[in-house]
PAMARVEX-900185 format. One line per 2 residues: number of its first residue (from 1); for each residue x, y, z of C-alpha. Coordinates in nm, 3 decimals. Example, Ala and Ser with C-alpha at 12.3 -4.5 7.8 and 13.67 -1.06 7.14 Angstrom:
2
1 = 1.230 -0.450 0.780  1.367 -0.106 0.714
***
This chain:
619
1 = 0.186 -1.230 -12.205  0.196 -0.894 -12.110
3 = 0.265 -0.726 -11.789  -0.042 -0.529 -11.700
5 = -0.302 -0.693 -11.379  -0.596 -0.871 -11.503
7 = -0.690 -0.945 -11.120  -0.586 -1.177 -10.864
9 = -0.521 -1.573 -10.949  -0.716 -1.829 -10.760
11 = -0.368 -1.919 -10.576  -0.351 -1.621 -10.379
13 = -0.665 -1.441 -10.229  -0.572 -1.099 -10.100
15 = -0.653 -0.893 -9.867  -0.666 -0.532 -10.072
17 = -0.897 -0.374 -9.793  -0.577 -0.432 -9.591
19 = -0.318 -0.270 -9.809  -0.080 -0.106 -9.604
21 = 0.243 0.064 -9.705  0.501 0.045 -9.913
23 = 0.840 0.231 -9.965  1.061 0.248 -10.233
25 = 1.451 0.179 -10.217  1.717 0.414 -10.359
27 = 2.029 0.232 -10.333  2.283 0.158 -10.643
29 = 2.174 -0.094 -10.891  2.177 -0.386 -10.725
31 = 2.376 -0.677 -10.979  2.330 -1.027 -10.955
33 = 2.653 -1.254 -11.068  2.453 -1.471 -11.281
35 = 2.089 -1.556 -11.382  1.829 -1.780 -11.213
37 = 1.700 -1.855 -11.506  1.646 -2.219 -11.637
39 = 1.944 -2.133 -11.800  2.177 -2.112 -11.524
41 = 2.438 -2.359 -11.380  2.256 -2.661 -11.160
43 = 2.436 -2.486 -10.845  2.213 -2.195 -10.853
45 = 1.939 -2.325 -10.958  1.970 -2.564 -10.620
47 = 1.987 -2.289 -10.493  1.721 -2.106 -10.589
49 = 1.493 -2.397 -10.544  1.684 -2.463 -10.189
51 = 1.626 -2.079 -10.043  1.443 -2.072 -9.731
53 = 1.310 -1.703 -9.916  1.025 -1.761 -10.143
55 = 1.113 -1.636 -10.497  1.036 -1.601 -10.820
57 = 1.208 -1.498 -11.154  1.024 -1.231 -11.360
59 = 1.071 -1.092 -11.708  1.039 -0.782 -11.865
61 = 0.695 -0.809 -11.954  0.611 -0.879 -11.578
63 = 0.609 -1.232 -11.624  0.656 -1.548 -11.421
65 = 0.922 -1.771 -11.560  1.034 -1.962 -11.267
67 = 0.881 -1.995 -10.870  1.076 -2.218 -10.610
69 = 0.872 -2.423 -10.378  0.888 -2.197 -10.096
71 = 0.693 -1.904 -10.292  0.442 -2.234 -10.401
73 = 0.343 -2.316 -10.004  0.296 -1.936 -9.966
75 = 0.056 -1.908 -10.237  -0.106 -2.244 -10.194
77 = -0.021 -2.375 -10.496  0.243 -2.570 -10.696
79 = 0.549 -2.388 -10.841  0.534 -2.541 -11.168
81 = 0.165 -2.357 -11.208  0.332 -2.037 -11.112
83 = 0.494 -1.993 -11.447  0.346 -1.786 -11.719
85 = 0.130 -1.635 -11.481  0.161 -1.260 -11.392
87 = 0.350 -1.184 -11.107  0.166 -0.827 -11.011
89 = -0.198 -1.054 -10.998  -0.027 -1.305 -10.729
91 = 0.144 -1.020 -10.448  -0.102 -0.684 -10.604
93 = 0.178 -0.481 -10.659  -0.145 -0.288 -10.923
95 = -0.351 -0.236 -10.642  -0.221 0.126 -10.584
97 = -0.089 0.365 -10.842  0.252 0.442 -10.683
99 = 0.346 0.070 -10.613  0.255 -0.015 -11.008
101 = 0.435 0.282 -11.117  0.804 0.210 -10.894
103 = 0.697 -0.186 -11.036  0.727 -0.056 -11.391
105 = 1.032 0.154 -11.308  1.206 -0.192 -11.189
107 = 1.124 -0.407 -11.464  1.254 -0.145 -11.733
109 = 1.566 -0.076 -11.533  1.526 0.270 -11.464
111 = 1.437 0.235 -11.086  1.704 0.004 -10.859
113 = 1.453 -0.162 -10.641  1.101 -0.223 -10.509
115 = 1.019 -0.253 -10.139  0.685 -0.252 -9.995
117 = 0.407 -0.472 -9.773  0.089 -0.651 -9.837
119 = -0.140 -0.879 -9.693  -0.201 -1.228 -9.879
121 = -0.495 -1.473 -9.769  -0.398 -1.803 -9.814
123 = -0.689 -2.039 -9.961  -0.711 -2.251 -9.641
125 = -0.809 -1.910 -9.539  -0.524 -1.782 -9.284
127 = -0.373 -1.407 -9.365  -0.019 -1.361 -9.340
129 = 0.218 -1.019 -9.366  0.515 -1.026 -9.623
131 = 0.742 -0.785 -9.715  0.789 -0.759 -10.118
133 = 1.110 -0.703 -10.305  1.135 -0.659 -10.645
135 = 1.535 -0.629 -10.763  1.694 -0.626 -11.131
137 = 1.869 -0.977 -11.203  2.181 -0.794 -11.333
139 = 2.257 -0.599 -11.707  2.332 -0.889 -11.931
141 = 1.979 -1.077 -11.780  1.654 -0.975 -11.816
143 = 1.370 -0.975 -11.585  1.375 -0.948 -11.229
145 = 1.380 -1.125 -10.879  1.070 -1.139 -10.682
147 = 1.135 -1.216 -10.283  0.883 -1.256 -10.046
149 = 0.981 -1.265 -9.649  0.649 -1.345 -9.417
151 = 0.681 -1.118 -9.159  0.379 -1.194 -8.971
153 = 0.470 -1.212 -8.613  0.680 -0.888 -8.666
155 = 0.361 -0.743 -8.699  0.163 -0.878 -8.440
157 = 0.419 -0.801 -8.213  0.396 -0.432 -8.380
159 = 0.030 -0.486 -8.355  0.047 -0.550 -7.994
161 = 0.287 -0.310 -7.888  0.053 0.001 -8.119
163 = -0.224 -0.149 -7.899  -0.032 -0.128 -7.574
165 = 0.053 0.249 -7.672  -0.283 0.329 -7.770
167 = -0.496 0.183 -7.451  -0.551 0.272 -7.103
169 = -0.384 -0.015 -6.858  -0.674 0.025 -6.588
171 = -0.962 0.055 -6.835  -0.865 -0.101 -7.114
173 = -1.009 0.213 -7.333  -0.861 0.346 -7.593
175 = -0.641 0.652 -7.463  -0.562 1.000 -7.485
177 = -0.323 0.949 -7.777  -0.549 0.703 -8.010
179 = -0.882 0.900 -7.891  -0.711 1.233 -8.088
181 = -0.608 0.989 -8.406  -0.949 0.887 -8.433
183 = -1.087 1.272 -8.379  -0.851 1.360 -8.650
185 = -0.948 1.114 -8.844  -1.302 1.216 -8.793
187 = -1.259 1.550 -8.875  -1.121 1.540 -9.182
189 = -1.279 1.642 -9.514  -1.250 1.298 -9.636
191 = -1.438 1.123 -9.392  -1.812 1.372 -9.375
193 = -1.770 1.467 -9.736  -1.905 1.179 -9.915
195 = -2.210 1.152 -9.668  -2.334 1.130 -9.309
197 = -2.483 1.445 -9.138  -2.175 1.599 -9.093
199 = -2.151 1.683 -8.756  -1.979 1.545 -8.433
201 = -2.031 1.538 -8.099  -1.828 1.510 -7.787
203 = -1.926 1.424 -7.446  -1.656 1.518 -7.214
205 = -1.641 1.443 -6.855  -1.527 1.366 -6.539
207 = -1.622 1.208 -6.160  -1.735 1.405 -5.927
209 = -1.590 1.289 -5.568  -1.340 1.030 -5.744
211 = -1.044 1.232 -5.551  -1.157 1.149 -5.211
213 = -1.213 0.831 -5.282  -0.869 0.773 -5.443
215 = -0.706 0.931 -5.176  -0.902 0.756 -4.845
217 = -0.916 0.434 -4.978  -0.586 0.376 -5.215
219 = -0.522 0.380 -5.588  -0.578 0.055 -5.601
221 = -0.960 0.093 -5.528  -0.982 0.398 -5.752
223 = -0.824 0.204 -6.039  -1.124 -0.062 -6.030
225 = -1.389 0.206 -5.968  -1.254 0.323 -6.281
227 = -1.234 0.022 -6.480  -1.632 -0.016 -6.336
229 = -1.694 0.317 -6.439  -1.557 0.245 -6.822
231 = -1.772 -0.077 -6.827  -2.069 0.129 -6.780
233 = -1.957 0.421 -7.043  -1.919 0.116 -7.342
235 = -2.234 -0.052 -7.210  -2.394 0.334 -7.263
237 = -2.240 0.363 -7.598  -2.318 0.064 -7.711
239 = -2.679 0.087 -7.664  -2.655 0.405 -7.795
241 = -2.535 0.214 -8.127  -2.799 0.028 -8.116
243 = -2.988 0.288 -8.321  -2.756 0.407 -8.594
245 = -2.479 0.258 -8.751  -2.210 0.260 -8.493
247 = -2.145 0.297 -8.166  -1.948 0.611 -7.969
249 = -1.595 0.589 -7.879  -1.499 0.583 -7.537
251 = -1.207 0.714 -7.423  -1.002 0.756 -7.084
253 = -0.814 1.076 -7.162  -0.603 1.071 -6.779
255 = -0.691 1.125 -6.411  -1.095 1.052 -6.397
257 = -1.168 1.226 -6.736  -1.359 1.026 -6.984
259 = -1.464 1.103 -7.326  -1.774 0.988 -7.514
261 = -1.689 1.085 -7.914  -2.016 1.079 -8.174
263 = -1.921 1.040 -8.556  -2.212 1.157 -8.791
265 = -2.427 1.313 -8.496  -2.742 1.377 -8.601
267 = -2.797 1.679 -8.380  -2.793 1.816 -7.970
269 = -3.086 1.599 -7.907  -2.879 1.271 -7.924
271 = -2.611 1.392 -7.752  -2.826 1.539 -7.466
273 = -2.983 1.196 -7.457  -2.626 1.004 -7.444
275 = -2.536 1.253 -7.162  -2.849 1.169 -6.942
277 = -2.768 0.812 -6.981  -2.410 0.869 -6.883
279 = -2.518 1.004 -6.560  -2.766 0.769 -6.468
281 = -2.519 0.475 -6.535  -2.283 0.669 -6.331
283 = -2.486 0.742 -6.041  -2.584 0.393 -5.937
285 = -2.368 0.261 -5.638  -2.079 0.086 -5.708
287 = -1.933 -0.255 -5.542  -1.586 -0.251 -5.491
289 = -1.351 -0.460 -5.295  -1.645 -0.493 -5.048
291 = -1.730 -0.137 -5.037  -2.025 0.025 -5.162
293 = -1.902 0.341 -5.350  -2.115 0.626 -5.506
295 = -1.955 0.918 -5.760  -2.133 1.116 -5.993
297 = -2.022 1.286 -6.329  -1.988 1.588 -6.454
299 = -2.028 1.646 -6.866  -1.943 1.938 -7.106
301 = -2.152 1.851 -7.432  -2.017 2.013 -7.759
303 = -2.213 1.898 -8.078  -2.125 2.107 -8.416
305 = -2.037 2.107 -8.772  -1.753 1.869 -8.852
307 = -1.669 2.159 -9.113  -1.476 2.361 -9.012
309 = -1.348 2.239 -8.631  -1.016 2.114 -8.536
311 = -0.942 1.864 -8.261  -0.781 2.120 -8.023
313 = -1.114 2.318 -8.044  -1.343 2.061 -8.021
315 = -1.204 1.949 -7.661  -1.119 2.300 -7.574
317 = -1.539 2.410 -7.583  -1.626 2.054 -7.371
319 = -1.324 2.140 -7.152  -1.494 2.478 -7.092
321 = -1.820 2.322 -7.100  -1.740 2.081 -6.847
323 = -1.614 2.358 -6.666  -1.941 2.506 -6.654
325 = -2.144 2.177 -6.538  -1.891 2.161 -6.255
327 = -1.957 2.556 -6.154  -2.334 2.449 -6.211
329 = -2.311 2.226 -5.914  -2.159 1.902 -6.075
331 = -2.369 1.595 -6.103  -2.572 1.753 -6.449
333 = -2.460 1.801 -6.817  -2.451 2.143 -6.979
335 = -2.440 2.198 -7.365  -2.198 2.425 -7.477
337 = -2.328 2.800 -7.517  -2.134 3.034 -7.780
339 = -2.304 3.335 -7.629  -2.139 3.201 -7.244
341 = -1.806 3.134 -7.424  -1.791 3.506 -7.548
343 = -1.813 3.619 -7.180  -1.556 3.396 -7.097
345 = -1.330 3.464 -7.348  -1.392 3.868 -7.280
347 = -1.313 3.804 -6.861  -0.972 3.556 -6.983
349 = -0.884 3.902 -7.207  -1.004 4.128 -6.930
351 = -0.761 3.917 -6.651  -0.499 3.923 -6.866
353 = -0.415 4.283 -6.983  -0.563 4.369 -6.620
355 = -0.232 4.459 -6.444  -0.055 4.612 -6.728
357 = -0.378 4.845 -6.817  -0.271 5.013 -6.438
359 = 0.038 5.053 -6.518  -0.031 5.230 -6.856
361 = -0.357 5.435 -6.672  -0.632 5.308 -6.821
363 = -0.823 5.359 -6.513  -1.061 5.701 -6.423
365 = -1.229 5.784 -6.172  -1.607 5.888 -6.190
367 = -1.778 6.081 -5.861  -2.133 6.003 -5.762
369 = -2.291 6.321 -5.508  -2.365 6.182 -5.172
371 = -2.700 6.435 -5.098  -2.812 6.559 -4.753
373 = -3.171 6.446 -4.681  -3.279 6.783 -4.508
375 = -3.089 7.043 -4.689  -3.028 6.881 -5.062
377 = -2.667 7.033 -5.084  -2.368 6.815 -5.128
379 = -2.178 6.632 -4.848  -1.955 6.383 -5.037
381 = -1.926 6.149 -5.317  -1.863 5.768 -5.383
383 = -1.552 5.786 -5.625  -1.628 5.464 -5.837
385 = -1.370 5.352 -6.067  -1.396 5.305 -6.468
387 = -1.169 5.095 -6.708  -1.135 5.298 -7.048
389 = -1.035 4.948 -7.180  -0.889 4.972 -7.568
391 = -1.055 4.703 -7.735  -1.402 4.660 -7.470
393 = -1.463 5.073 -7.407  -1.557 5.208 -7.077
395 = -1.638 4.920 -6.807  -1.788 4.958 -6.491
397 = -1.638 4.792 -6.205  -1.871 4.492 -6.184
399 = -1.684 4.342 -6.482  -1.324 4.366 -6.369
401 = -1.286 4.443 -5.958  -1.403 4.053 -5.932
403 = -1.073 3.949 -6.191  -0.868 4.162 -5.973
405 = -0.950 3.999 -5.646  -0.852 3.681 -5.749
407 = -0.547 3.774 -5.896  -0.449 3.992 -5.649
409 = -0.442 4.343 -5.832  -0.699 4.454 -5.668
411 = -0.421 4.590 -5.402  -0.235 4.789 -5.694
413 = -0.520 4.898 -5.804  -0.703 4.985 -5.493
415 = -0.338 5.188 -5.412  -0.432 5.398 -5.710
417 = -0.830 5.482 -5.644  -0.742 5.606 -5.280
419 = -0.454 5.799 -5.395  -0.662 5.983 -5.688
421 = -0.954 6.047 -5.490  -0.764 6.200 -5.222
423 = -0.567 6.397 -5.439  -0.922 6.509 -5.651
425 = -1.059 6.571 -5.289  -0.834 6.775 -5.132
427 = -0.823 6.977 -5.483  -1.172 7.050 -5.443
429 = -1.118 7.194 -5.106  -0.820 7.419 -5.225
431 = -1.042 7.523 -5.546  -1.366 7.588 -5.334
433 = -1.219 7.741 -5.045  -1.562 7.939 -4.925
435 = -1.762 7.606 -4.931  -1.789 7.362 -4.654
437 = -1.555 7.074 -4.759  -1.654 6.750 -4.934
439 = -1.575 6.397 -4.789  -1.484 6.109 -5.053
441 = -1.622 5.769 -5.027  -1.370 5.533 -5.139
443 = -1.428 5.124 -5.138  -1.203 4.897 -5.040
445 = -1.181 4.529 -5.072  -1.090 4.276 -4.781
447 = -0.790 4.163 -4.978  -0.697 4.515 -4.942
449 = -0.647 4.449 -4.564  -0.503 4.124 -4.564
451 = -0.272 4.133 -4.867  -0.104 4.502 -4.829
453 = -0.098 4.739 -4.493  -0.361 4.971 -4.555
455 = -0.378 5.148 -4.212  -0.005 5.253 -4.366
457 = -0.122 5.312 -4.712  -0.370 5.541 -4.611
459 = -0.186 5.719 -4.385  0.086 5.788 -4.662
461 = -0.134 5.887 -4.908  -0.312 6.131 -4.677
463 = -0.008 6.317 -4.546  0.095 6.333 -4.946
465 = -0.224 6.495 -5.062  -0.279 6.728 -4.724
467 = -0.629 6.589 -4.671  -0.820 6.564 -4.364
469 = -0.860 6.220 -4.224  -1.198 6.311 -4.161
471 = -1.260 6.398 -4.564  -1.188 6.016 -4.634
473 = -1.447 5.750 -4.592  -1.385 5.369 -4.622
475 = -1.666 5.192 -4.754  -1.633 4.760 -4.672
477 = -1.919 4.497 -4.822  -2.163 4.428 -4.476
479 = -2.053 4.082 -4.543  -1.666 4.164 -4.491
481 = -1.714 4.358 -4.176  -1.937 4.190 -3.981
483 = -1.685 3.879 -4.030  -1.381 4.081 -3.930
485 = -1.147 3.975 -3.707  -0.766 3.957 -3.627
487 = -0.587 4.187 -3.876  -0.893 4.305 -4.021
489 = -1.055 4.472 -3.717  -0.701 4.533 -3.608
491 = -0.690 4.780 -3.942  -1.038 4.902 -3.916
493 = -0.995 4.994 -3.527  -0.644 5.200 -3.620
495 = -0.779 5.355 -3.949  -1.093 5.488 -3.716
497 = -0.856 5.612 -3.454  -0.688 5.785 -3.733
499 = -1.015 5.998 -3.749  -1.084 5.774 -4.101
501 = -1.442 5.723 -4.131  -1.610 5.333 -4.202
503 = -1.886 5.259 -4.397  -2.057 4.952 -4.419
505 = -2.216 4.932 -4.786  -2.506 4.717 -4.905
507 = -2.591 4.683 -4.598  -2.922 4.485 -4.494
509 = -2.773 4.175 -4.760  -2.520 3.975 -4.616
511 = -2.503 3.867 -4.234  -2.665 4.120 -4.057
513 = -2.537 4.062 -3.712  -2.617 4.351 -3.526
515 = -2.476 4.264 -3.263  -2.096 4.326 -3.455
517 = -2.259 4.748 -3.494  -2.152 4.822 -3.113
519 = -1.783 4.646 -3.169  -1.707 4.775 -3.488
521 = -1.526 5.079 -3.509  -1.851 5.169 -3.785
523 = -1.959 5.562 -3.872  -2.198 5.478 -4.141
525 = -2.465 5.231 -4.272  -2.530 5.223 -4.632
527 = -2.882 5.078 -4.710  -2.875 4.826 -5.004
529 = -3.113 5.002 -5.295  -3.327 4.699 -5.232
531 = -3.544 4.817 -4.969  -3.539 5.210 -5.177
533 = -3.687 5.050 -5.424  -3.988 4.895 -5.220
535 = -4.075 5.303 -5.187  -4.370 5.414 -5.407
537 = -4.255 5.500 -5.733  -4.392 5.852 -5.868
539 = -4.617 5.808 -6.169  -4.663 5.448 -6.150
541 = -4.903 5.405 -5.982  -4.742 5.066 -5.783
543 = -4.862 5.065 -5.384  -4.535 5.102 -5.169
545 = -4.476 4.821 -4.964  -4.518 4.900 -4.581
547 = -4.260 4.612 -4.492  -3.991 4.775 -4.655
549 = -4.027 5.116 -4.475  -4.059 4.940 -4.124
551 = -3.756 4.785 -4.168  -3.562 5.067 -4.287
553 = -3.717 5.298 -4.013  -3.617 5.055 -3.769
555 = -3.277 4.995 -3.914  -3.242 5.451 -3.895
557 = -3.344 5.416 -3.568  -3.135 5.169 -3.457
559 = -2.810 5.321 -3.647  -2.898 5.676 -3.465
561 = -2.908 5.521 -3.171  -2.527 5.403 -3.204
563 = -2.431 5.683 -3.326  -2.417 5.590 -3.647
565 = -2.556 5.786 -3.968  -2.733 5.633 -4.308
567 = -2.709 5.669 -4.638  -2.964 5.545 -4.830
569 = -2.863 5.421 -5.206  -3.037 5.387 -5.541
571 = -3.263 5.650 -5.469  -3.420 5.771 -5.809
573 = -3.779 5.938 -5.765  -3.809 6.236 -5.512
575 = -4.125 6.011 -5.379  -3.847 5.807 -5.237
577 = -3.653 6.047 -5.114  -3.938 6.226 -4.947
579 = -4.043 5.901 -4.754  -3.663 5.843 -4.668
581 = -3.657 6.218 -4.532  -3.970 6.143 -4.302
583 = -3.810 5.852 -4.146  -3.480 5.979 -4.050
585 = -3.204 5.908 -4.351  -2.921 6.129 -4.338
587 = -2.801 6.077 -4.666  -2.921 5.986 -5.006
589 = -2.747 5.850 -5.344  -2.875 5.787 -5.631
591 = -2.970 5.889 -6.005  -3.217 6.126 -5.812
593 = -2.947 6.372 -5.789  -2.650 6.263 -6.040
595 = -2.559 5.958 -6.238  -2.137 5.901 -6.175
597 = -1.972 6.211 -6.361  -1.635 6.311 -6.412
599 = -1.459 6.596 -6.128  -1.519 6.919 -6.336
601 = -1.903 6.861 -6.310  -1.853 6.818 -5.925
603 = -1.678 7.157 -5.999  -1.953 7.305 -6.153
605 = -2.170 7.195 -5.843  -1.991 7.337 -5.565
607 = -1.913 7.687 -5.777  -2.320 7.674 -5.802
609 = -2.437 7.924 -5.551  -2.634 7.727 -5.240
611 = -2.451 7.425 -5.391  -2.768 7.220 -5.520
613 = -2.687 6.863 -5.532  -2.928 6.731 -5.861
615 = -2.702 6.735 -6.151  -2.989 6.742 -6.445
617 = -2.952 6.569 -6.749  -2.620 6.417 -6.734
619 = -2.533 6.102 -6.913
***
C-alpha cells in the first residue's frame, strides 16, 4: 500500500476547516533502542500496548502496521482495524503542503521529526485538539512512530485566555486589540479580491456627556451605561445584518469610543443609514441603577476602497471625522470630506513650521493707505502681515494669525510686526522729511496683552526706532476691548498715556457696548466694511440701503462727540466714499485707494507731489 492520502477513513472525521498550525522539529535524530514492531520482545510490546500515549507504528510507505488501544478510543475504532490503513488519512498530515512535505522528509529519514496540531472529530461527534509527532524508530528499523497527545483543555484554556485578551470586561465587545486583527484581516488583498464590493466602512464614535456622568455619579454607573450603550450598538448591527450577509463588528476601542466596522460596504448610503440608527438608539433615555440617564453620540463615518487603505488610515480619517461631528455641535454624524481633510492637513503643516518660519523671516509686511475723507492725501497705513510660506506661497493673515493664537506665537510674532512697522515708519519720516508724517496702524491681539508686557514692548521698540508715540496706532478686535478689564485696560490706559493711539477695528460686530467708548482710553473707531458695503454701488444699479447710512451717521456722530475719529473700511467705489464724506468719516480704507503694497510704493506716494492717496492699478 502506498503512502500517498486517498482521504479520510470512516474512523476519524476531521475537522480540516479547523486546521491550525504546525511546526517542525530540528533536533538530532532521535534513536529508538529497539523496534515496536510485532517483532519486538513481549516487554515492549506491553508496553506499547500499555502507554497512556496513543501510538502507532508506521512504515516507510506511510503505512499502519501496529495501533495500541489508546490511539483505537481516539479514533473510535478498534486497533486491530487500524493496520494496513494509511496513517496520513487518519490525523491529515496531506491536508497542507508543508505538513505532507516535513511527513515525507520523516519517513525517508532525511528530516529528524514531525511536530504539528490538528483537530479530529470523533464519530460520536465530539472534537478534540492533539498534538502530532511523527519520529524515526531508529537506523536498523524501518518506519516510524506516530504519537498523539489530546491537548484539548490546553486549548480551551488558550481559547479562553485569547478571549479574555481580546474583549472588553464592561461590554463584553470585542476590543481595541482584536477590533485591529479583524481590520487587518479585512483589509487584506486576500479577503476583497475574490469578490464582495470591495469597500469598507467604519463608523467611529463616541458619547457625548458620558464624562459628567462618569464623574458625578461613579465609574460604577458609567461602566453599566456603557455596557447599555454596547447592547444597543449589536442590537443596531445586527439588524443592520439583517439585509446582507453579515452583520458589523462592534467594538469598544477605550474610554467611551465605540466602533461600528462594515466588511463589503456597498457604498456611503448604508453607512449613513447605520449612523442614523446609531444615534437614535443612543439617544433614548437610559435606566440605570434607578436613574434615568440621557447621552448622545457623536460619529466620524469613513466608507472607501478596501484597495489601497491601511488600518492606521482608516481610523485616522473617522478620528478626524469624528472630530468634525464633535466641532459640528456633537449629537450628528458627518461623512468624511477629502476636500476638509486637505485644509486640515495644510493648518497641522501651517502650525507646525509656524514658529520656526519667524525665526528664519518668512514674514513681510504689506502697507494699506489710510485716506483722508476731505483732502484724499495720505494719513497712515494698516501694516498687515504676509507669510511667504515655501511650500503654500504668500498667505494672508486669516490663514495663520488664528494657529498662532492658540499656540502662543502670536506674541513672537506680534514682537516682530510692531518692530518692522516702526522701523519702516519712522524711515518714511527721515526719507520724506518735507511731508507731514505718516502714522502706522499696527494690530494687536489680546494674547498680546496678557501673555507678554506690551506697554514695555512698545515702549522699547519706540525709543529703538526714534518714532513718535503719536505715529503708532494700536488697532484691538471691538470684541476684545469692550471686554477689557484688569491687565488689559491696565495696558491700554498706560499705552494711551504714552501718547499711543487705540483703535477699535471691526467695529459695529461684536458687543457694541457703548457705554465702554467714554471709559476706554479709545482714539479711533474703525467701521466694519459691512455697513460700506450697504452704500450704493456705482454702475450697478443696486438702491443703497437707508438703514445702513443712519446707523453709520449716527455711529460718526456719536464717535465725534467723544472725541473720537472714524475710519471707515472696505471702501471700494468713490460712490461710497462720497456718501461717507457727506456724513462725517474722517478716514477711509479700502481698494478705493490701494490694495496692501509693499513700502517702496508708499515711497512713490509720498515723493508724489500733493501726495494723492489712490495707488492705480496695483496688484
Amino acid at each position: 500500500m502506498s503512502g500517498t492520502s486517498e482521504g479520510p477513513t470512516p474512523a476519524a472525521d476531521l475537522d480540516r476547516a479547523a486546521v491550525t498550525e504546525s511546526d517542525f522539529s530540528t533536533s538530532p535524530r532521535a534513536e529508538s533502542p529497539t523496534s515496536l514492531t510485532s517483532s519486538a520482545s513481549p516487554t515492549y510490546r506491553s508496553a506499547f500496548a500499555a502507554a497512556p500515549l496513543a501510538m502507532a507504528v508506521v512504515d516507510r510507505e506511510g503505512v499502519v502496521v501496529g495501533a495500541n488501544g489508546v490511539l483505537g478510543e481516539l479514533l473510535g475504532a478498534e486497533p486491530a482495524s487500524l493496520a494496513g490503513q494509511v496513517a496520513s488519512d487518519l490525523v491529515d498530515l496531506a491536508s497542507d503542503a508543508r505538513t505532507w512535505h516535513a511527513y515525507q522528509e520523516v519517513l525517508r529519514g532525511r528530516q529528524a521529526r514531525l511536530r504539528c496540531t490538528r483537530r479530529l472529530k470523533h464519530p460520536d461527534g465530539q472534537s478534540l485538539w492533539v498534538q502530532i509527532t511523527v519520529t524515526p524508530l531508529g537506523k536498523d528499523e524501518p518506519g516510524v512512530l506516530l504519537s498523539i497527545a489530546d491537548i484539548s483543555s490546553q486549548r480551551e484554556l488558550q481559547a479562553r485566555l485569547r478571549h479574555l485578551q481580546m474583549h472588553d470586561p464592561v461590554t463584553r465587545l470585542p476590543n481595541r486589540t482584536l477590533f485591529f486583527e479583524r481590520l487587518s484581516a479585512a483589509l487584506e488583498v486576500e479577503s476583497y479580491a475574490q469578490g464582495g464590493t470591495g469597500r469598507i466602512g467604519l463608523c467611529y464614535l463616541d458619547l457625548d456627556g458620558f464624562k459628567a456622568i462618569n464623574d458625578t455619579l461613579g465609574h460604577r454607573v458609567g461602566d453599566r451605561l456603557l455596557a447599555a450603550v454596547a447592547e444597543r450598538l449589536t442590537r443596531c448591527a445586527d439588524e443592520a445584518g439583517l439585509t446582507r450577509g453579515s452583520a458589523p463588528l462592534v467594538a469598544r476601542l477605550g474610554g467611551d469610543e465605540f466602533a461600528l466596522l462594515v466588511e463589503d460596504s456597498t457604498g456611503t448610503d448604508q453607512l449613513a443609514d447605520l449612523a442614523e440608527a446609531v444615534l437614535k438608539a443612543v439617544q433614548a433615555p437610559f435606566d440605570i441603577s434607578g436613574r434615568r440617564l440621557s447621552v448622545s453620540a457623536s460619529i466620524g463615518v469613513v466608507e472607501r476602497h478596501a484597495a489601497g487603505t491601511t488600518p492606521t488610515a482608516l481610523v485616522q480619517a473617522a478620528d478626524t471625522t469624528l472630530y468634525w461631528a464633535k466641532a459640528d455641535g456633537k449629537a450628528r454624524w458627518t461623512l468624511f470630506d477629502p476636500e476638509r481633510n486637505a485644509h486640515r492637513m495644510t493648518r497641522q503643516a501651517l502650525a507646525s513650521t509656524l514658529r520656526p518660519a519667524i525665526e528664519r523671516g518668512e514674514f513681510t509686511l504689506e502697507y494699506q493707505p489710510l485716506v483722508g475723507m476731505e483732502d484724499g492725501r495720505l494719513r497712515g497705513v494698516e501694516a498687515l502681515v504676509r507669510w511667504n510660506h515655501p511650500q503654500f506661497g504668500m498667505l494672508t493673515p486669516n490663514r495663520f494669525i488664528g494657529l498662532a493664537e492658540e499656540d502662543g506665537s502670536i506674541v513672537q510674532l506680534g514682537r516682530w510686526v510692531l518692530a518692522t512697522a516702526c522701523r519702516q515708519a519712522r524711515r518714511w519720516q527721515l526719507d520724506h522729511p518735507d511731508e507731514p508724517p505718516i502714522f502706522v496702524s499696527v494690530n494687536v491681539a489680546v494674547r498680546q496683552v496678557w501673555d507678554s508686557d506690551l506697554v514695555e514692548d512698545v515702549a522699547d521698540i519706540l525709543a529703538e526706532t526714534g518714532l513718535a508715540p503719536g505715529l503708532l496706532q494700536l488697532e484691538l478686535t471691538e470684541s476684545a476691548v469692550m471686554g477689557s478689564a484688569g491687565r488689559p485696560l491696565q495696558a491700554l490706559q498706560a499705552l494711551s498715556d504714552m501718547g499711543v493711539h487705540i483703535a477699535i477695528d471691526d467695529f459695529g460686530t461684536g458687543y457694541s457696548n457703548l457705554a465702554y467708548l467714554s471709559r476706554l482710553p479709545v482714539a479711533v473707531l474703525k467701521l466694519d466694511g459691512s455697513f460700506v458695503r450697504g452704500f450704493q454701488y456705482e454702475g450697478t444699479g443696486a438702491s443703497p440701503n437707508p438703514a445702513d447710512e443712519v446707523v453709520v451717521e449716527a455711529m460718526i456722530q456719536l464717535a465725534h462727540r467723544l472725541g473720537l475719529t472714524v475710519t471707515a473700511e472696505c471702501v471700494e467705489t468713490s460712490a461710497q466714499a462720497s456718501r461717507l464724506r457727506r456724513i462725517g468719516c474722517d478716514t477711509g480704507q479700502g481698494w478705493l485707494y490701494s490694495r496692501p503694497v509693499a513700502p517702496d510704493r508708499i515711497s512713490e506716494l509720498l515723493r508724489t507731489p500733493g501726495n494723492p492717496a489712490v495707488v492705480r492699478n496695483n496688484s
